[in-house]
N, C-alpha and C positions, 0 to 999 in steps of 0.2 A: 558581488563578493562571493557567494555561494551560488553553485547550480546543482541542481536536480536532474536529473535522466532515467524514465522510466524505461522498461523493455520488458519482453515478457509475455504481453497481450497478446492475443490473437482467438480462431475458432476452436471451439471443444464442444463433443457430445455433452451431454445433462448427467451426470453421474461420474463427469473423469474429472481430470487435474492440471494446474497450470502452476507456474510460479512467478510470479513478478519480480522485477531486482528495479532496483531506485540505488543509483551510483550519486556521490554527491565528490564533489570538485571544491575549492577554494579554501577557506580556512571554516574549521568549526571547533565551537567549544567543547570542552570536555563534559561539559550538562547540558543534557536538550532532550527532546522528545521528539522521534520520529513517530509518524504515523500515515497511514492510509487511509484515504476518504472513495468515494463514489459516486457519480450522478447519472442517473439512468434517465433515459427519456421523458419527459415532462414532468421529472420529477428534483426535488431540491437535492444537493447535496449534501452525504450523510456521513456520518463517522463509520469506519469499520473496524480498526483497529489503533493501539498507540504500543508503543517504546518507550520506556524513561532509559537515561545514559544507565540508572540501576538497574532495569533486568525488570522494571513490572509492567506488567501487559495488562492490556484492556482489549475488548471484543463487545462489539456490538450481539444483540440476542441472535438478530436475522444469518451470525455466522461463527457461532461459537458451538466448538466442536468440530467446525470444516474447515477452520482455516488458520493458520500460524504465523504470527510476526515476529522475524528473526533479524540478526546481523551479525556482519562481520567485521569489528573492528579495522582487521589489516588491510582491507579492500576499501572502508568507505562505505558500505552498500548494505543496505535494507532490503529485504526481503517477503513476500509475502506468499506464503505456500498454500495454494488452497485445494481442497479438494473435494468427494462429490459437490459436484458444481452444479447448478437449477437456474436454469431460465432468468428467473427474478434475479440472477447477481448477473445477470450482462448491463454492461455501463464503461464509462470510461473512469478507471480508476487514474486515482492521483497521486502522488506523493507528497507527506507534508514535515517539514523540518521546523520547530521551533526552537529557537536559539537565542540567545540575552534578548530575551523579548519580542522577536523579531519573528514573523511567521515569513518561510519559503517554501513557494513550491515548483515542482513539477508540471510539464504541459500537460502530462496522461498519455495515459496507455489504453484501446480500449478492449474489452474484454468481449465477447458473444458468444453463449451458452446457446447453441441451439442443435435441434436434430434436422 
């Protein structure tokens, strides 16, 4: 019923910037929470940031301050601006839409912060 499409990812030095876009397709409600999550190699997958449809944002400690979660109504699409970037945030980031209850996600996009 909903899909997800991240874009976005790719290589960056450690100190520069990238932006993710998460396009969503089919029908959605007017309340939900969009957010972005992360899982890095041998590691669990973690919260990074959220969206409510009102405008309040959450940030995990590990990225607040560097990184921004936005949207675009007219487009559909979520966004996540981040920048000085570190080593420890390469992973493959995901997109997550929850909707009358209903968690959707994204395949991922991966990210690699390296020199």
């Amino acid at each position: 019923q909903v899909q997800l499409v991240e874009s976005g990812g790719g290589l960056v030095q450690p100190g520069g910037s990238l932006r993710l876009s998460c396009a969503a397709s089919g029908s959605t409600f007017r309340n939900n929470v969009m957010a972005w999550h992360r899982q890095a190699p041998g590691k669990e997958r973690a919260l990074v940031a959220t969206l409510t449809s009102g405008g309040t944002t959450y940030y995990a400690d590990s990225v607040k301050g560097r990184f921004t979660i936005s949207r675009d109504n007219a487009k559909n699409t979520v966004y996540l601006q981040m920048s000085r970037l570190k080593p420890e945030d390469t992973a493959v980031y995901y997109c997550n839409l929850l909707m009358g209850s209903i968690n959707y996600w994204g395949r991922g996009t991966q990210v690699t912060v390296s020199s």
